[in-house]
C-alpha positions in Angstrom: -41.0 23.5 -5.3 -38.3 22.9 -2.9 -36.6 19.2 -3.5 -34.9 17.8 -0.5 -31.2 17.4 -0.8 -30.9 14.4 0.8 -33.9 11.9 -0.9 -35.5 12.9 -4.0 -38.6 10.6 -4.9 -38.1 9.4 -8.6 -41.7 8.0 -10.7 -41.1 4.7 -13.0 -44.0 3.9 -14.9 -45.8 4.6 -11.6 -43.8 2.5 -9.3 -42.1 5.0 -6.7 -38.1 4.4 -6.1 -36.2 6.7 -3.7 -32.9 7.7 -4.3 -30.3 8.5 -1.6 -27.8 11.3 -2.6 -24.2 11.5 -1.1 -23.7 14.0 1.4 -21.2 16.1 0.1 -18.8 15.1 3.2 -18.9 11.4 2.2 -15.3 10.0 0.5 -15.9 9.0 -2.8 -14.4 5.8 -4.5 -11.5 7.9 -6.3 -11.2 8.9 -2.2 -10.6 5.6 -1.1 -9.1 3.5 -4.2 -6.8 6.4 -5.9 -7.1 6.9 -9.3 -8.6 4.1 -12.0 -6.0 2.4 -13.8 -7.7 3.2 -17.3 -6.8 6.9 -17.6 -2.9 7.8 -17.4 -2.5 11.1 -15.2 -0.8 13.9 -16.3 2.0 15.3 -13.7 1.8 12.5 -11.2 2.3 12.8 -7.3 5.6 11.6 -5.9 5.4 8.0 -5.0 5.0 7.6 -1.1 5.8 5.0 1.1 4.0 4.2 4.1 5.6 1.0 6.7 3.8 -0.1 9.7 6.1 -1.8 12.7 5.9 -5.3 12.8 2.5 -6.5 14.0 3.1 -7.3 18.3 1.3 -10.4 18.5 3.2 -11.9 15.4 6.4 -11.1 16.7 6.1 -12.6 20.1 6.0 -15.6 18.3 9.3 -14.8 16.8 7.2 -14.3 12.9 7.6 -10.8 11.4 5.1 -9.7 9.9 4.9 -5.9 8.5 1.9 -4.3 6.4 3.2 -1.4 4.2 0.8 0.8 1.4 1.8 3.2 -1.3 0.2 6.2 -2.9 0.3 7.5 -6.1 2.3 3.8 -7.3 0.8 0.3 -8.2 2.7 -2.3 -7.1 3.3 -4.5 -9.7 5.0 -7.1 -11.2 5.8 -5.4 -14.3 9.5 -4.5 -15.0 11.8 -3.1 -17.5 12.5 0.3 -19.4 8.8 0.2 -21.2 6.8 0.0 -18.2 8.4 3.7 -16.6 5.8 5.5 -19.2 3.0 3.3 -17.7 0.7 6.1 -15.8 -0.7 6.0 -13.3 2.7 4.9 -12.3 3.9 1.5 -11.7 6.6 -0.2 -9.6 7.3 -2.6 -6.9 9.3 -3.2 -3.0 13.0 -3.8 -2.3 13.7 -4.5 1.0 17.1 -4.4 3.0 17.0 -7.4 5.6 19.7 -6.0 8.4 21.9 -4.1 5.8 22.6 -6.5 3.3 23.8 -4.9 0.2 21.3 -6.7 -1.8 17.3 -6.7 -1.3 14.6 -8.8 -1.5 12.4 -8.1 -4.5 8.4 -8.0 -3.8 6.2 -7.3 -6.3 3.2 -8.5 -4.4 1.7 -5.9 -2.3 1.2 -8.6 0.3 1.9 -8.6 3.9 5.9 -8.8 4.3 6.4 -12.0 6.3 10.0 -13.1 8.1 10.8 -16.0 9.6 13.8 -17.4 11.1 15.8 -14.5 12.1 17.8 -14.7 15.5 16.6 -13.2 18.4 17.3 -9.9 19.2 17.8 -6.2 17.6 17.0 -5.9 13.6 16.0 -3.5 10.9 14.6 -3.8 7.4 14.8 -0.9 4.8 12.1 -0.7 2.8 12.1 1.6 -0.8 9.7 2.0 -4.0 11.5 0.7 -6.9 10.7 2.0 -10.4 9.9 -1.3 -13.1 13.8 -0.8 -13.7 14.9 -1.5 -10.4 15.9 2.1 -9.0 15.2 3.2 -5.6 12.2 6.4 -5.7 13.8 8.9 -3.8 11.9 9.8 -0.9 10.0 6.5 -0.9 12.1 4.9 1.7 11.4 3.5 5.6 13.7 1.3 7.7 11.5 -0.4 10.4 13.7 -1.3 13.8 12.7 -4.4 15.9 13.5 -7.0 18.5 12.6 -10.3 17.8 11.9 -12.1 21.0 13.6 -15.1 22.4 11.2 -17.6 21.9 13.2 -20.8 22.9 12.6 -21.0 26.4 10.0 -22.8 28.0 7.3 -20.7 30.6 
């Protein structure tokens, strides 16, 4: 007997449920969300960094706002020498503000929000920091930008 692929028909004490497979094209959750956090992983991928530009209808208003994800790293507040055997890995975000030799520290994951810088021409560096502070190489992105002059009245 030849059982469709797609629905299979399933008999509880003679109530009827249908059950809806996954194509096999469909993304899984491991897909979308990585890895679980409950199971370390042997021979991790690099880290990787990804930066969007600052988000144009923000920025008019002289706010910058940038949106950045990571693979293969958890952004965390967790630091110190202990936490670089954590798997799956674990780290957070410097960020260079117009080369300053010091960054900002982000441990948040959250929407990178400026405010307050002068109008005209800037760039923020952006790097994956292991729990000890040290820059992931190859996990870096340095966003350019203008920040409008918003003082003037229309």
């Amino acid at each position: 007997m030849f059982i469709n692929s797609m629905i299979k028909a399933v008999v509880f004490g003679g109530l009827a449920a249908t059950l809806y497979t996954v194509p096999a094209s469909a993304q899984t959750a491991r897909d979308i969300k990585g890895a679980t956090e409950l199971v370390a992983i042997p021979d991790e991928a690099p880290a990787k960094l990804i930066v969007d530009p600052p988000i144009p209808e923000q920025l008019a208003f002289g706010r910058v706002m940038i949106q950045f994800r990571t693979e293969n790293l958890r952004i965390e507040p967790v630091f110190g020498k202990g936490a670089l055997s954590v798997s799956p890995r674990v780290g957070h975000l410097h960020y260079y503000v117009d080369d300053n030799s010091w960054p900002v520290v982000d441990s948040s994951d959250d929407t990178v929000v400026l405010v307050g810088l002068k109008p005209g021409p800037h760039k923020i560096r952006f790097e994956l920091a292991e729990p000890t502070h040290k820059a992931i190489p190859g996990a870096v992105q340095t966003v350019t930008f203008v920040v409008p002059d918003t003082s003037t009245s229309h």
